[in-house]
C-alpha positions as CSV (number, residue, x, y, z in Angstrom):
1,X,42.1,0.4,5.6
2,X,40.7,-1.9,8.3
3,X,40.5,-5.7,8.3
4,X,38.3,-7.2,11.3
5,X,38.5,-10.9,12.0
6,X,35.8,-12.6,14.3
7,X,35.9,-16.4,15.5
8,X,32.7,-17.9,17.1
9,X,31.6,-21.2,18.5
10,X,34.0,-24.4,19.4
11,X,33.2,-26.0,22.5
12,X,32.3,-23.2,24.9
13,X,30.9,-20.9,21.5
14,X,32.4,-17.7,22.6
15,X,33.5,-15.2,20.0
16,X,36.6,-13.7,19.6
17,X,37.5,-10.4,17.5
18,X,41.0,-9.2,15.6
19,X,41.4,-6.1,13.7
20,X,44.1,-4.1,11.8
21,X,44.6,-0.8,10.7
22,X,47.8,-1.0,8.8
23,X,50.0,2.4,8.6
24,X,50.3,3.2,5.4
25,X,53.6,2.1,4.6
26,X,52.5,-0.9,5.4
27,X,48.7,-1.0,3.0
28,X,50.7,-2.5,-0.3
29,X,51.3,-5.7,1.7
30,X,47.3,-5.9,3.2
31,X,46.0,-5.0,-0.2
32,X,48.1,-8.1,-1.5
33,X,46.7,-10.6,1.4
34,X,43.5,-9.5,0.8
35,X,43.8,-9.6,-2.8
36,X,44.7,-13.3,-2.8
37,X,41.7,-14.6,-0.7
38,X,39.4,-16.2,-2.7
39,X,36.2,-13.6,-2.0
40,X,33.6,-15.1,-4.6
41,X,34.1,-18.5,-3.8
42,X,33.8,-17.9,-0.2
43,X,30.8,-16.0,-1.4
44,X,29.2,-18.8,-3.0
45,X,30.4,-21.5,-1.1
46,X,28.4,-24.2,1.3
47,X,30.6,-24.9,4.3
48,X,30.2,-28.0,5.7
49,X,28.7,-28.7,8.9
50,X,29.9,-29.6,12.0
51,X,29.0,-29.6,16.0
52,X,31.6,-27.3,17.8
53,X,32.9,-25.9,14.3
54,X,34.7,-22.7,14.6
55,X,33.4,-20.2,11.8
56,X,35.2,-17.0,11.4
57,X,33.8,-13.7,9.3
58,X,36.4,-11.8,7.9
59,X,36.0,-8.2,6.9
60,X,37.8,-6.2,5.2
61,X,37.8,-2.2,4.2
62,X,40.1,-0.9,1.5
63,X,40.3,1.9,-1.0
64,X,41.5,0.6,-5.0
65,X,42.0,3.2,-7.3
66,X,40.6,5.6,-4.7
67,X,37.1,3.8,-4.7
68,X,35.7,2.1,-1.4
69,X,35.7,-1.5,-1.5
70,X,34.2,-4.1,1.3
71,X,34.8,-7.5,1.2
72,X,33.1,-10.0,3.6
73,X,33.5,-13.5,3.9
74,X,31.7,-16.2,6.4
75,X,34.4,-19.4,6.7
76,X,33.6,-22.8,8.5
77,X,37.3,-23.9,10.0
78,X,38.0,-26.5,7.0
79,X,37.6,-23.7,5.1
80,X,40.8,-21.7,7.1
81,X,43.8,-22.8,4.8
82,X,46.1,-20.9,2.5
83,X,45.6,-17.0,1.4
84,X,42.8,-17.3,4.3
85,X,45.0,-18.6,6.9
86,X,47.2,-15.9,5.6
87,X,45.3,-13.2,6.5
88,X,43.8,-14.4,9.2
89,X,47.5,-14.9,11.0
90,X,48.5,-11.5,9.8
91,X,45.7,-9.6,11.4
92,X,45.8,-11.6,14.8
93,X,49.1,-11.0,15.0
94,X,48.8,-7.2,13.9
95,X,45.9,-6.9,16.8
96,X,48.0,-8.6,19.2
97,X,51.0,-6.4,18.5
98,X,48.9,-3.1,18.9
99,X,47.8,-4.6,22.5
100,X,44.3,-6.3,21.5
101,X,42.5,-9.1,22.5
């Protein structure tokens, strides 16, 4: 399993990347925060507009029921609440932990 989260623009636009790749003791509680992210929406989604906006793509890799899956999403900052947010938080902090940037 490996989530990657990347952050461009703001003021300066300079991108920023996250990833995890959970142990797997740990892939129950990934699947779950990845599981409640609302994937088509996103999908189908038109995120509003805004100078210096923050847009983030969020990536994910996973195995269910032994298959591959992907799931990709492209978020403008309003867009960064709840399940989202979530995920977002666990894999910065995950990346931080292991000594990323």
């Amino acid at each position: 399993m490996l989530v990657t989260v990347t952050r461009t623009g703001g003021i300066a636009g300079m991108r920023r990347q996250w990833r995890a790749e959970p142990t797997d003791d740990d892939v129950p509680h990934w699947v779950d925060l990845i599981r409640e992210c609302p994937w088509d929406e996103a999908a189908v989604a038109s995120p509003p507009r805004g100078a210096d906006m923050f847009v983030w793509r969020i990536l994910a890799h996973l195995a269910v029921d032994g298959e591959p899956v992907q799931r990709d999403a492209r978020l403008q900052g309003p867009q960064v609440r709840g399940p989202w947010q979530q995920l977002i938080d666990a894999v910065r902090d995950s990346d931080t932990a292991a000594g990323g940037a």
